[in-house]
C-alpha positions in Angstrom: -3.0 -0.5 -0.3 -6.0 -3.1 -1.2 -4.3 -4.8 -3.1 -1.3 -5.0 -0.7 -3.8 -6.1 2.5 -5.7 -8.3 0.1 -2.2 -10.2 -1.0 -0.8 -10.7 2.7 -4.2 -12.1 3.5 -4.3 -14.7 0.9 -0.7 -15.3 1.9 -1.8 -16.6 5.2 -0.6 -13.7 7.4 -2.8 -11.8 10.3 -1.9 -8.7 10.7 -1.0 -5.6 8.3 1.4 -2.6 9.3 0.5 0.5 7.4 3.5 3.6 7.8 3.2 6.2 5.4 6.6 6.5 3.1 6.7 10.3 3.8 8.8 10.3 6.6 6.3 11.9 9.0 5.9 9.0 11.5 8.8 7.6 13.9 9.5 4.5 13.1 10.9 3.5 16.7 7.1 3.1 17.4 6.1 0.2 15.1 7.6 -2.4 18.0 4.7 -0.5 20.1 2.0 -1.0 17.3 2.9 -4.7 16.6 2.8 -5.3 20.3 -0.7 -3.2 20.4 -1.7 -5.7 17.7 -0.7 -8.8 19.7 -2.5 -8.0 22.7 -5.5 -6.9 20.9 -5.5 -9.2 17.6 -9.1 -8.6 16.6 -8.7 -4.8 16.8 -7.5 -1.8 14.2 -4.3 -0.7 15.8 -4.4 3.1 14.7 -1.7 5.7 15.2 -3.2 9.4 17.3 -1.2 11.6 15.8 0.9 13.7 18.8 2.1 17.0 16.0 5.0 19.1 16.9 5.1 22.6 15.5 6.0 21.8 11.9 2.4 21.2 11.2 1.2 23.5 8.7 -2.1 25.4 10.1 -4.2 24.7 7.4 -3.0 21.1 7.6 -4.3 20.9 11.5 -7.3 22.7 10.5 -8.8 20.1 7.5 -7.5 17.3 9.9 -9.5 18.5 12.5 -12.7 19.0 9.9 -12.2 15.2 9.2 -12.0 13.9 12.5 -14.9 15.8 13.3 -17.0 14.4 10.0 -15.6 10.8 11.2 -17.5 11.1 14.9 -20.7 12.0 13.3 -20.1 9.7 10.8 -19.7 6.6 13.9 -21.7 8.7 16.4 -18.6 8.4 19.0 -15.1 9.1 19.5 -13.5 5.4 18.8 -11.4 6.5 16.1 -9.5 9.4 17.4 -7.7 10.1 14.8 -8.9 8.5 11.0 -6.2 10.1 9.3 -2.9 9.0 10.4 -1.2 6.5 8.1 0.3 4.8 11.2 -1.9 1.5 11.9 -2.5 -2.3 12.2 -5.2 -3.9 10.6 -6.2 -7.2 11.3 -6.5 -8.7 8.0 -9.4 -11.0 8.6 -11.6 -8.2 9.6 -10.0 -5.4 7.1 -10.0 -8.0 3.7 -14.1 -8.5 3.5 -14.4 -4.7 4.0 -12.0 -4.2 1.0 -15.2 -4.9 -1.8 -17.2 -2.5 -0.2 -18.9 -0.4 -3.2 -17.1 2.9 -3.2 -14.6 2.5 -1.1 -11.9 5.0 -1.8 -8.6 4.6 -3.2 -6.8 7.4 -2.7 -6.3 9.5 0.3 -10.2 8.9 1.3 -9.4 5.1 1.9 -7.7 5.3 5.3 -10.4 7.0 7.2 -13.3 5.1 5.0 -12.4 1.7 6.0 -12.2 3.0 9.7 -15.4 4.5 9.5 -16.7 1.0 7.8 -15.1 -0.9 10.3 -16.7 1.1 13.3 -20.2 0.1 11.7 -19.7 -3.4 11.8 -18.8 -2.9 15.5 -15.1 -3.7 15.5 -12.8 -2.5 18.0 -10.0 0.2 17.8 -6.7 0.7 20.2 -5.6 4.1 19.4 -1.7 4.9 19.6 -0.4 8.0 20.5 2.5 8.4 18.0 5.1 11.2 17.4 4.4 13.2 13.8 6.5 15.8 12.2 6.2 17.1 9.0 10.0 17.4 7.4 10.9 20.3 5.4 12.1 17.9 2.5 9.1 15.3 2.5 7.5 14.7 -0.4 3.0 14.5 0.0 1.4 12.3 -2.8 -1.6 15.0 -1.9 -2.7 16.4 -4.6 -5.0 19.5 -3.3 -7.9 19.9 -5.8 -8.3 16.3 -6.4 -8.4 14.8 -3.3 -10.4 17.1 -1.3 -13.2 16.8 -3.7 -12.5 12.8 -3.2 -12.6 13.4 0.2 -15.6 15.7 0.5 -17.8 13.2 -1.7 -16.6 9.8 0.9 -17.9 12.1 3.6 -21.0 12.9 2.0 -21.7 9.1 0.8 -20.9 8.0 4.6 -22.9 10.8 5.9 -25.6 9.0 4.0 -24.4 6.2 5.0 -24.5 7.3 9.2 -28.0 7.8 8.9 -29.5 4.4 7.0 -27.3 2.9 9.9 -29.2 5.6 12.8 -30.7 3.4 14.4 -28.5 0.2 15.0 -25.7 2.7 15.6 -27.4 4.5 18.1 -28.7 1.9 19.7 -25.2 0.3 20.1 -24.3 3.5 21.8 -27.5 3.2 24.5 -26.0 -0.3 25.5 -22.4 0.7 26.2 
């Protein structure tokens, strides 16, 4: 994915559409993200996932865990959903962010560089979007692994949150 944003950047385009190759998102929705992304170039055009009942429980459940470590993590609700792979970024703003020291590259990365973003006080359009999970998709999740990668990024930008208290909480007083 870095490499991919960083390459389209040097390339000279603006904009980056990220869909996940598992077949979960509906691809009649990327005219509605690209238009998102015109009206709103400087901001991360990210898909809110909208689930019908072929979400797994324990699926819902860890999503929910994460969304909820992502609000402390930006003390608001901006990103509503950090973990669908269903977005825009806006390659300007996205390709500095990419050499930030332990930035993830696995599963972590998507709701790391949102969480990054949100910081540095960029903007986000959240995009309700249709997801199902097909009985014949195939996850590049790997369970052991990437939860522990995912539990450490929250830990680091826990850490992170609170070096950043102040200045993030006074952002939030002017709003």
């Amino acid at each position: 994915m870095k490499d991919g944003l960083r390459m389209a950047h040097d390339r000279g385009y603006t904009h980056a559409l990220q869909i996940d190759a598992d077949r979960q998102h509906d691809c009649a929705d990327i005219e509605r993200f690209l238009r998102e992304a015109q009206s709103n170039p400087h901001a991360f055009i990210i898909g809110a996932a909208r689930f019908d009942a072929s979400i797994p429980t324990h699926r819902r459940l860890a999503r929910g865990l994460t969304h909820l470590w992502v609000w402390i993590n930006t003390l608001s609700f901006d990103i509503e959903d950090s973990m669908c792979g269903f977005r825009v970024y806006p390659l300007a703003i996205v390709t500095p962010l990419l050499d930030e020291p332990c930035l993830g590259d696995r599963m972590e990365f998507d709701m790391e560089i949102l969480v990054r973003a949100h910081w540095r006080g960029h903007t986000f359009v959240n995009v309700p979007t249709k997801v199902e999970y097909p009985v014949t998709g195939v996850s590049h999740f790997r369970l052991v692994r990437d939860n522990v990668l995912i539990s450490a990024m929250h830990a680091r930008l826990f850490f992170g949150m609170l070096f950043r208290l102040p200045a993030l909480v006074w952002r939030r007083a002017r709003r």
